[in-house]
C-alpha positions in Angstrom: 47.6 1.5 157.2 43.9 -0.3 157.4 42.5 3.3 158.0 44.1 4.2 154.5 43.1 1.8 152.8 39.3 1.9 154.3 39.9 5.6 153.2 41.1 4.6 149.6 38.2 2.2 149.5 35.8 4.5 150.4 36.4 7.2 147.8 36.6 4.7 145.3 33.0 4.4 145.4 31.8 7.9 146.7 31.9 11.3 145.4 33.8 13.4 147.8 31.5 16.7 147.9 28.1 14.9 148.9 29.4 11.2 149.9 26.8 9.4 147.4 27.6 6.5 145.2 30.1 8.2 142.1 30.1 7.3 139.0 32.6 4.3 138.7 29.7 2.7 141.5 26.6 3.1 139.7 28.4 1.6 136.4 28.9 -1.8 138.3 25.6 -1.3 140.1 24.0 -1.2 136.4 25.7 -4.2 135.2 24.5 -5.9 138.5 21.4 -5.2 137.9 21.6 -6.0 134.3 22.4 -9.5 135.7 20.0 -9.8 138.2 17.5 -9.0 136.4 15.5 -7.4 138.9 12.7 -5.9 136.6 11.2 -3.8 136.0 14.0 -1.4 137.1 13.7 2.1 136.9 16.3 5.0 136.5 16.1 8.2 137.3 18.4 11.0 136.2 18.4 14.6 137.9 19.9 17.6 136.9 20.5 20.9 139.0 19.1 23.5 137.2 21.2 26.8 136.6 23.9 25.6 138.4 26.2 27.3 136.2 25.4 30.9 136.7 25.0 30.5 140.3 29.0 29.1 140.1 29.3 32.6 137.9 27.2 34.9 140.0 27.7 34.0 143.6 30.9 32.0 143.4 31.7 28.0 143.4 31.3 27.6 147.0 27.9 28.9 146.8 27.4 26.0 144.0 29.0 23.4 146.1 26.4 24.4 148.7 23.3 23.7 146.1 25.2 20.4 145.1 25.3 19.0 148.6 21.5 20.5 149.3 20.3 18.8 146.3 22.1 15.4 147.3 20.7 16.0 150.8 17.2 16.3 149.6 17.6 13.4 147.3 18.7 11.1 150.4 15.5 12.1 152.2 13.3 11.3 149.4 14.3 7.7 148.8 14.3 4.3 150.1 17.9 3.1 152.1 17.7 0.3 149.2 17.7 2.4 146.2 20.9 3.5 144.9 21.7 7.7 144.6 25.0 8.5 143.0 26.3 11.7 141.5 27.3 11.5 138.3 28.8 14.4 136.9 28.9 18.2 138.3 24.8 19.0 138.6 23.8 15.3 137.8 22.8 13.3 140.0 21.4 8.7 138.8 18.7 7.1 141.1 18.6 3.4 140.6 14.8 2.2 141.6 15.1 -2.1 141.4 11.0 -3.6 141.0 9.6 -0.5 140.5 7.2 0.4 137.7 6.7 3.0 135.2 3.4 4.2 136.9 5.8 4.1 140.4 8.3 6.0 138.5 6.1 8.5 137.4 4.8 9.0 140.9 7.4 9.2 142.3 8.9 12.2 140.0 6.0 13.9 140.1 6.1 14.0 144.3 10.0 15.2 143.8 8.7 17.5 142.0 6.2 18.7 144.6 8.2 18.1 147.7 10.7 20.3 146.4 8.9 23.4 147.1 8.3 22.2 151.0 12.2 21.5 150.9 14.2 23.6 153.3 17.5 24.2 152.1 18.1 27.1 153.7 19.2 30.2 151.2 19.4 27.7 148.7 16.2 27.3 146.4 17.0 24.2 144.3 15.6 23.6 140.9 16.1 20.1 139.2 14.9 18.8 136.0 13.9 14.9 136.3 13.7 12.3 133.7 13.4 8.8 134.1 13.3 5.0 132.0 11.8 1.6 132.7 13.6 -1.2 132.1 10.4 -4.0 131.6 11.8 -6.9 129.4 15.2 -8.9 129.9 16.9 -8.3 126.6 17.0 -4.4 126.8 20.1 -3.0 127.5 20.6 -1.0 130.8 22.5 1.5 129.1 20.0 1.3 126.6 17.3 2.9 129.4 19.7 5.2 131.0 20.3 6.6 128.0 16.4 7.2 127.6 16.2 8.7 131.4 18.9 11.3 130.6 16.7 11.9 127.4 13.5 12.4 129.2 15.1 14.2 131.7 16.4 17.1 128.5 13.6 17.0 127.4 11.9 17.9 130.7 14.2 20.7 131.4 13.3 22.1 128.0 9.5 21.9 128.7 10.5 23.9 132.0 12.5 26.4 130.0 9.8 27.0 127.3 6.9 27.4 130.5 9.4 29.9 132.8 10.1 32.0 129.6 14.0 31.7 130.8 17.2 30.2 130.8 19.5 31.2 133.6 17.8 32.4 136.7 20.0 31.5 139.8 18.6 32.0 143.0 21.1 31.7 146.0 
């Protein structure tokens, strides 16, 4: 009966594909740090790129398989401390507490990078990353992660418009 409930528990808070934070977590850990106020605060928002026509072309195992990849690389590029949930099918919210704009750009920019040196197998993973500072108490926190999941649109359009394309899956 505890082993249930330590089960229940559990996926209350984690997705079940690639056990990081869900989405019901990083809601209360946004209004924690709202009330912590532990600025600045950065969030980062990270979307799978053409995850859709690998589901269509090579089946939704094969997209499960970029999923958990992705979260894999994510939890390699990160601090324990920092908070990594998934938050809908090919997004995935980073929660950076004291950590700058300047930080925040850095540290996209080596995402970015380390990507290519990533080894996940068949797998080549493609994200698009957008981020938001939080700097000044009275901003809303939903406020900035709405601005991160702008930034991060409008970085997967600047990708689009470079590549020429829209849908090339690579499994």
């Amino acid at each position: 009966m505890v082993e249930k409930q330590r089960e229940i528990q559990y996926l209350s808070m984690h997705d079940e594909l690639t056990g990081l934070y869900n989405r019901h977590y990083l809601r209360d850990a946004l209004q924690r740090l709202d009330v912590e106020r532990n600025l600045p605060t950065t969030i980062i928002i990270v979307d799978i790129n053409h995850l859709k026509a690998t589901n269509d072309t090579f089946g939704h195992a094969a997209g499960d398989s970029l999923i958990q990849n992705t979260a894999d690389y994510l939890t390699s590029a990160f601090r324990k401390e920092d908070i990594i949930a998934r938050i809908g099918g090919d997004e995935f919210c980073i929660l950076l507490p004291k950590t700058s704009e300047v930080t925040a750009e850095q540290i996209k920019q080596r995402l970015l990078m380390d990507l290519a040196l990533y080894d996940a197998g068949e797998n080549k993973i493609s994200l698009s990353i957008g981020y938001a500072v939080k700097t000044v108490k009275g901003e809303s926190i939903m406020d900035i992660f709405g601005q991160a999941d702008q930034d991060m649109y409008r970085h997967k359009e600047t990708q689009r418009s470079l590549t020429g394309n829209n849908a090339s899956a690579k499994y």
